[in-house]
C-alpha positions in Angstrom: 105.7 75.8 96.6 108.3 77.0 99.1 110.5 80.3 98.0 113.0 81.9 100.0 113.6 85.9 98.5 116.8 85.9 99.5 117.1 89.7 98.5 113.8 90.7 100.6 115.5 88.9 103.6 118.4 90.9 103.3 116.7 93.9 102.5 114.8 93.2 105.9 116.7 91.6 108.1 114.6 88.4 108.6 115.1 84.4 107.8 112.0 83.9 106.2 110.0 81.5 104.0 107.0 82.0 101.5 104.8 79.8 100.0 103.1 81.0 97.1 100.4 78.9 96.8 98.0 76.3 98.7 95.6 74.3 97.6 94.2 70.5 99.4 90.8 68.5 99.3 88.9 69.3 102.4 90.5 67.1 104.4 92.7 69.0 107.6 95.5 65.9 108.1 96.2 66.8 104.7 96.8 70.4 105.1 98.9 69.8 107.8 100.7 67.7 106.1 101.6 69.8 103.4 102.7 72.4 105.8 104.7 70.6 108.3 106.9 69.3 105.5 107.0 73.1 104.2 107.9 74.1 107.7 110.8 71.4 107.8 111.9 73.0 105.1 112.2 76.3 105.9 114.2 75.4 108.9 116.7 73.3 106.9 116.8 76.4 105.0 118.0 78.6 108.2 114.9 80.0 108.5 112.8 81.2 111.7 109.2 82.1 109.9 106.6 81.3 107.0 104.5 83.6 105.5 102.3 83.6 102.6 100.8 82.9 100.2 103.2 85.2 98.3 105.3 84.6 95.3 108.5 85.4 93.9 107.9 88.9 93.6 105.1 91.9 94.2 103.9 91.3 91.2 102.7 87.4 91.8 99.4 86.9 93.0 99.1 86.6 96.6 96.8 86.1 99.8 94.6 83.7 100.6 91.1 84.7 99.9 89.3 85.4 103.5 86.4 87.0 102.2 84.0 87.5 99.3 83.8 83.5 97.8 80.9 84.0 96.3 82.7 86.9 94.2 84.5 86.4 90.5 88.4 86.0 90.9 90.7 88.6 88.9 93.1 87.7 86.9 96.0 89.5 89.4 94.3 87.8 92.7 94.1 84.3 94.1 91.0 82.2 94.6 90.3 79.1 96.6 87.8 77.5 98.8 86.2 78.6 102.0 88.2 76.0 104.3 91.3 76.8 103.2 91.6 79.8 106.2 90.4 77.6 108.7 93.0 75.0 107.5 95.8 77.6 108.2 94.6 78.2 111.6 93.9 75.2 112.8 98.1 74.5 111.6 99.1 77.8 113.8 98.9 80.4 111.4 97.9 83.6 112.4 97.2 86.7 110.5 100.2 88.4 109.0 98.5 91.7 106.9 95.3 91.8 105.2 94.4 93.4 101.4 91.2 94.5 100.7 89.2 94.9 97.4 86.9 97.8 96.7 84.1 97.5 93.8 82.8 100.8 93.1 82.0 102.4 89.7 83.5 104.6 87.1 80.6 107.8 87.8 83.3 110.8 89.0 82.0 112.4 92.0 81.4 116.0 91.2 83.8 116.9 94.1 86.9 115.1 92.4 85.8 116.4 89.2 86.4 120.1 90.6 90.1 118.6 92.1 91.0 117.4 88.4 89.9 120.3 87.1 91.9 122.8 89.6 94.7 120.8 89.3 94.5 120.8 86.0 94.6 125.2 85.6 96.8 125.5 88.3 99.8 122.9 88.0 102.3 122.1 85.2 101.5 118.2 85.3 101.1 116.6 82.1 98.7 113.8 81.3 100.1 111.2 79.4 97.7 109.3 77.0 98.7 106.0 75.3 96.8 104.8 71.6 99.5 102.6 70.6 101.4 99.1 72.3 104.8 100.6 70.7 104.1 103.7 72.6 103.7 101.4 76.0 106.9 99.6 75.5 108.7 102.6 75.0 107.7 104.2 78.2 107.8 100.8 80.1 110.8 101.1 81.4 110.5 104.2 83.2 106.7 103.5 84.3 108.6 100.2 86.6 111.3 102.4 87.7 108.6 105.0 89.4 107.5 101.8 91.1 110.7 101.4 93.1 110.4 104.7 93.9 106.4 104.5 94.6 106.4 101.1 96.5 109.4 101.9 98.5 108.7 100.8 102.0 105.4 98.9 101.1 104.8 95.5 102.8 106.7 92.6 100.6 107.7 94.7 98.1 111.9 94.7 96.8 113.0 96.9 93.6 112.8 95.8 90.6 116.3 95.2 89.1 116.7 95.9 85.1 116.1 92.0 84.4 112.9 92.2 85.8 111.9 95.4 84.4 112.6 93.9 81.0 110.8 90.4 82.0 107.7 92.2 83.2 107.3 94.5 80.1 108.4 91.4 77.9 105.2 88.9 79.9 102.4 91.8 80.4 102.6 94.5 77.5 101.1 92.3 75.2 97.7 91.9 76.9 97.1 95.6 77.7 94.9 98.0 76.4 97.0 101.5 75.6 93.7 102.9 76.1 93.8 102.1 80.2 97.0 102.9 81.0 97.9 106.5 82.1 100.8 108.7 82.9 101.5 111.7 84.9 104.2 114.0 84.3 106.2 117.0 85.0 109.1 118.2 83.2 109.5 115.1 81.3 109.6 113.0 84.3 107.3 110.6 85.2 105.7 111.2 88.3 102.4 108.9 88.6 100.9 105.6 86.9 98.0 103.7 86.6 97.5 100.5 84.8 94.1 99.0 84.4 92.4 95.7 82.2 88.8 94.8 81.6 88.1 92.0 83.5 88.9 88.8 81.7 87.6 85.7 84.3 84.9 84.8 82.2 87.0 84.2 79.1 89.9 82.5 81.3 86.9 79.8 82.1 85.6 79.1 79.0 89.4 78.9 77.6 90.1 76.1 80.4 93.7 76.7 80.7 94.1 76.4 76.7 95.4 80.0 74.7 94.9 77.7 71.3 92.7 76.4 68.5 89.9 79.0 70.6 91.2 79.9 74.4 92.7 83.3 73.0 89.8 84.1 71.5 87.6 83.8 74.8 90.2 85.9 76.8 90.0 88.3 74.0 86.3 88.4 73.3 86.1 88.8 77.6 87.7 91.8 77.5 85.6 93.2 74.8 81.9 92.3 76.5 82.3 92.9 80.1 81.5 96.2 82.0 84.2 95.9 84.5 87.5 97.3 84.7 90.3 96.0 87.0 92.6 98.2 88.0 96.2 96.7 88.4 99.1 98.8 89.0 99.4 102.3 90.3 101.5 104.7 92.2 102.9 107.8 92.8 106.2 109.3 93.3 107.2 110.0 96.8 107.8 113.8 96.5 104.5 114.3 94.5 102.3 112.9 96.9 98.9 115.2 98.0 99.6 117.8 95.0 96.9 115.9 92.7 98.8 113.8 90.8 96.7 110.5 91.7 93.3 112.9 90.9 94.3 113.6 87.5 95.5 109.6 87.1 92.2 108.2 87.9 89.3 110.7 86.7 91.0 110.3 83.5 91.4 106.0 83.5 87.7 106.8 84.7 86.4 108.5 81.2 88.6 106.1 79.6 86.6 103.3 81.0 83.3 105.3 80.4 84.2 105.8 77.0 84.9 102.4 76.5 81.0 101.3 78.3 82.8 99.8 81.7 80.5 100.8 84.4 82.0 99.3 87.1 86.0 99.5 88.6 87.3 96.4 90.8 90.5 97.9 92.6 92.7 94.7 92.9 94.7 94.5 96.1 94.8 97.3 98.5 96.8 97.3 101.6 94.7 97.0 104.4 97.5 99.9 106.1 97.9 102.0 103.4 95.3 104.7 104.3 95.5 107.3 101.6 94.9 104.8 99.3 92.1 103.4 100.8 90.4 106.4 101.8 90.5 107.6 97.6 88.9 104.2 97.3 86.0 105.0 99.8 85.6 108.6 98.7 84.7 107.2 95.1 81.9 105.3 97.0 83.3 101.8 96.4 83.0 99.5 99.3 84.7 96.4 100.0 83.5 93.1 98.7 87.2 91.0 98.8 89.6 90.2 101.4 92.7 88.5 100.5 95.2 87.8 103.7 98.9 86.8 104.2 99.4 84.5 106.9 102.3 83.5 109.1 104.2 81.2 111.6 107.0 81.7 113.9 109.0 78.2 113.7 108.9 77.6 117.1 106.0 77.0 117.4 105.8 74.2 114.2 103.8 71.1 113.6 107.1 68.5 113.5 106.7 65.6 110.4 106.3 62.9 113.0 103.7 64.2 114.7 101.5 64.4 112.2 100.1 61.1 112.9 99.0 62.0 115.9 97.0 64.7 114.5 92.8 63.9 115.4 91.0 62.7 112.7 88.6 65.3 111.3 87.6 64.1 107.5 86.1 67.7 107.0 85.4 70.9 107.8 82.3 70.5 108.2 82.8 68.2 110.8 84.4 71.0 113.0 82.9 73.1 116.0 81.4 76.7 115.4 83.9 78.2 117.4 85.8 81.8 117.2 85.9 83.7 113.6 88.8 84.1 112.1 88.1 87.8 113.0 85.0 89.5 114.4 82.7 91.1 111.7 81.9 94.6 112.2 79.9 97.0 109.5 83.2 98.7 108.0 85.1 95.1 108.0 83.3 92.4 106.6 85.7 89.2 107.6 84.7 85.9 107.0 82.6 84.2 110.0 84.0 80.4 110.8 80.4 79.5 110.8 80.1 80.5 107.1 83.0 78.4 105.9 
């Protein structure tokens, strides 16, 4: 599917085109099919590059996964099969940004334990805890309008407008548990958020696309017999940054999810740039098991329609050369090796 954002490109600057999702049989002249006429299009469209997979918004699923196939998808992430990269490459894409997915658990070191608890004496932030969903609509609204605030300047991302704030509350409350989603405040203003779910892919499957006579059932009995929690949203207002507010956030989604018998904390995306962030991550002791990447194309440089008949034959990937990785694997960045696609 081909999207132009027409407020991120004027927000940036740029003429460019998404796709938000790709999928073929393992057959290259089809993916390059698919993408030269998505390229055509772009360029009837004014535009001068493609990037993606993203969606409409921040808050579609994007990236195509790179690394960790052998892994269970989550219900914000997408998931596809291992030639899919190659297929991009092999079509001119190159790497646009990377997001990364830690595993870890929910044990609290001892040393952020002590941080909670200082912060906790010392400061006058307030932890907000939810029991009710008519308690989470009524501080929806100002939990998404800390994420303009907190995702300012953060790759893809453009403000949510009050439509949208009212859309996402109206499509996402309904499936969250009060128990997982925290608060942070100071004065009555919200200052921090996190949002996390147990992990629900099991009961997607066995639902097979179907909410009724039984799917809503599986996605519901999911939730209540896995170990894992995913987190989903979280952030931080700008001028609270470094003073503990994210400490206090996750130590106490932690006991929730301890409370609750989830072992084990899947972080979603992470921003392969956004350091702080990451660095939390690896402090927790979780380690990187996902990899999820944005490509993109500069235009010039574009497979035409017509020539995609002249493309060489190549019936499968497996028919292809060992050649270069899509990025060399080192021990603290586990990319995906060509030879293991």
């Amino acid at each position: 599917m081909g999207i132009i954002n027409s407020r991120h490109n004027a927000m940036s600057g740029e003429r460019v085109a998404r796709f938000s999702s790709f999928d073929c049989e393992n057959i290259e002249e089809t993916a390059r099919a698919l993408l030269a006429w998505l390229e055509e299009w772009a360029r009837a469209n004014n535009c001068v590059r493609v990037i993606g997979p993203m969606g409409f918004s921040d808050q579609d699923p994007e990236g195509m996964l790179v690394e960790g196939f052998d892994k269970e998808p989550g219900i914000a992430t997408l998931h596809g099969p291992r030639y899919l990269p190659y297929f991009m490459e092999a079509s001119g894409y190159k790497k646009e940004v990377d997001y990364v997915t830690y595993l870890g658990t929910t044990d609290i070191p001892k040393r952020v334990a002590k941080i909670a608890n200082r912060v906790r004496k010392r400061s006058s932030l307030r932890l907000i805890d939810f029991t009710t969903k008519k308690e989470l609509r009524a501080n929806a609204h100002r939990v998404l309008s800390l994420m303009n605030d907190a995702y300012d300047g953060i790759y893809g991302y453009v403000a949510l407008n009050e439509a949208e704030k009212a859309d996402l509350t109206k499509r996402f409350i309904r499936y969250l548990d009060p128990r997982f989603v925290k608060v942070v405040e100071h004065d009555g203003d919200a200052v921090g958020f996190v949002i996390a779910m147990p992990h629900v892919a099991p009961g997607f499957r066995k639902a097979k696309g179907r909410l009724f006579p039984f799917g809503l059932y599986h996605i519901l009995r999911s939730m209540k017999n896995t170990n894992q929690l995913n987190a989903l949203l979280g952030g931080v207002k700008s001028a609270w940054r470094g003073k503990g507010v994210d400490v206090l956030l996750n130590t106490a989604l932690a006991d929730a999810a301890q409370k609750a018998g989830l072992t084990v904390l899947d972080s979603q995306h992470v921003l392969e740039t956004n350091g702080p962030m990451r660095t939390y991550y690896e402090n927790w002791g979780a380690v990187i098991y996902k990899r999820h990447r944005i490509f993109q194309k500069d235009l010039g440089l574009a497979v035409l329609p017509g020539q995609v008949r002249q493309i060489r034959s190549i019936t499968r990937v497996d028919d292809l050369p060992l050649t270069s990785a899509i990025a060399p694997m080192t021990p603290s960045r586990q990319y995906l090796h060509r030879q293991d696609i």
